[in-house]
C-alpha positions in Angstrom: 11.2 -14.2 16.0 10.1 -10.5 14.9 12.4 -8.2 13.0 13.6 -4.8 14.2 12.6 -1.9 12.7 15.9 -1.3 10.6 16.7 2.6 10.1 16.6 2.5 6.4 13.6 0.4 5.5 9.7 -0.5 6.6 9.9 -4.1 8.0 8.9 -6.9 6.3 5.3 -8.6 7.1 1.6 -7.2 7.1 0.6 -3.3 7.9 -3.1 -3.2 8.4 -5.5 -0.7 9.1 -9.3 0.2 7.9 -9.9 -0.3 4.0 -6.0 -1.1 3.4 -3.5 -3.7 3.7 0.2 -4.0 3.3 2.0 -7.2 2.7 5.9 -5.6 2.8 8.6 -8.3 1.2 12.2 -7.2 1.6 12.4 -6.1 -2.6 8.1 -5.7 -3.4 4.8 -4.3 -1.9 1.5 -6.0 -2.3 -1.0 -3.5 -1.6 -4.8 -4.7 -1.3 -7.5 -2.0 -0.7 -11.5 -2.3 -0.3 -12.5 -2.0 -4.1 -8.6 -1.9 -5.5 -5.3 -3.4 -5.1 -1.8 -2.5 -6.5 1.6 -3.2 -6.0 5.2 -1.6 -5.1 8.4 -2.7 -7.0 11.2 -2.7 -4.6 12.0 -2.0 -1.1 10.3 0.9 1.2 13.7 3.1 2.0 13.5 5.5 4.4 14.5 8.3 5.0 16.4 10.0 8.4 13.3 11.1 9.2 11.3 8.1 8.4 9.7 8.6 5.6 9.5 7.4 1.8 8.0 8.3 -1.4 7.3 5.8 -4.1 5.8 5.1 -7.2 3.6 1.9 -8.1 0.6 1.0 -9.3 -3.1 1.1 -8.4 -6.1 -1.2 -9.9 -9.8 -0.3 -9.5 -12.0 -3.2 -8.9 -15.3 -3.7 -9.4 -18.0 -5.9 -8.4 -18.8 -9.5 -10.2 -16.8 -11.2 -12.6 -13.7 -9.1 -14.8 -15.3 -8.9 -18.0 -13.8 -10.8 -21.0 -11.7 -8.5 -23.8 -11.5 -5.7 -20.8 -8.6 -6.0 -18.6 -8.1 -4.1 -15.3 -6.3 -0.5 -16.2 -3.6 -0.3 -13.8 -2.7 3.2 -13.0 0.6 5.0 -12.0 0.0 5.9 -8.0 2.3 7.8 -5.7 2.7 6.3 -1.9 3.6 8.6 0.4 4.5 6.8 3.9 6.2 7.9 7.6 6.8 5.2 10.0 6.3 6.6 13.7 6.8 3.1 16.0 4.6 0.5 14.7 2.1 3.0 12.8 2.6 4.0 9.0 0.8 6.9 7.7 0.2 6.2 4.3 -1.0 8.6 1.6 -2.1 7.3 -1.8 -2.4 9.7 -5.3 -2.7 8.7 -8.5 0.1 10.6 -10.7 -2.1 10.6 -13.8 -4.7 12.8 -12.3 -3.4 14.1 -9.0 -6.5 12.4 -7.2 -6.2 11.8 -3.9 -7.5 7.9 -3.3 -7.0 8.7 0.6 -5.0 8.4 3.7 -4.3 5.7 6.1 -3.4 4.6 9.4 -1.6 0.7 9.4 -0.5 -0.9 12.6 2.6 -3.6 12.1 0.9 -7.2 12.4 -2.3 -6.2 11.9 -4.4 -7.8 9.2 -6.3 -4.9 8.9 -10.1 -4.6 7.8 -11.1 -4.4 4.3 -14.7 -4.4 3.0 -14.5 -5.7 -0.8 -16.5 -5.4 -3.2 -18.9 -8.0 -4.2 
């Protein structure tokens, strides 16, 4: 049985598009990139117009094996989102530095396609 798009928050389940995916629980967002993952505390509220703004974290990756005595930096990240049917428009900054890590489309039930690094 799918759930309905509520008014005042994302659905829970997977958003996917190219290089990110969303796994949206009803209180936390796992958020898994090519090369980088993060996460969301709590729910994605909307707004009238469909739209949120939240803060959570963002976590380079790199290829091989996490080195020992060096653990991943995880770094404050702004996600910027509007909800327009079943696409979210997703834009990603990290608050530390203001840089722009990018912009994506996600589809509701899509997997998405992520290349990571090796």
């Amino acid at each position: 049985m799918a759930l309905s798009q509520t008014p005042d928050r994302v659905d829970p389940g997977t958003w996917g598009g190219n290089h990110l995916r969303l796994d949206v629980r009803e209180n936390h967002v796992d958020v898994e990139y090519d090369c980088a993952h993060g996460e969301i505390a709590g729910a994605l509220t909307l707004s009238k117009d469909r739209r949120f703004d939240v803060r959570g974290t963002f976590v380079r990756e790199g290829p091989g094996p996490i080195r020992v005595g060096r653990p991943p930096v995880r770094r404050p990240a702004r996600y910027e989102g509007q909800i327009t049917g079943k696409t979210l428009t997703l834009k990603v900054t990290l608050t530390d530095t203001s840089q722009e890590v990018g912009t994506f489309t996600l589809t509701r039930g899509r997997e998405g396609r992520l290349w990571k690094c090796r």
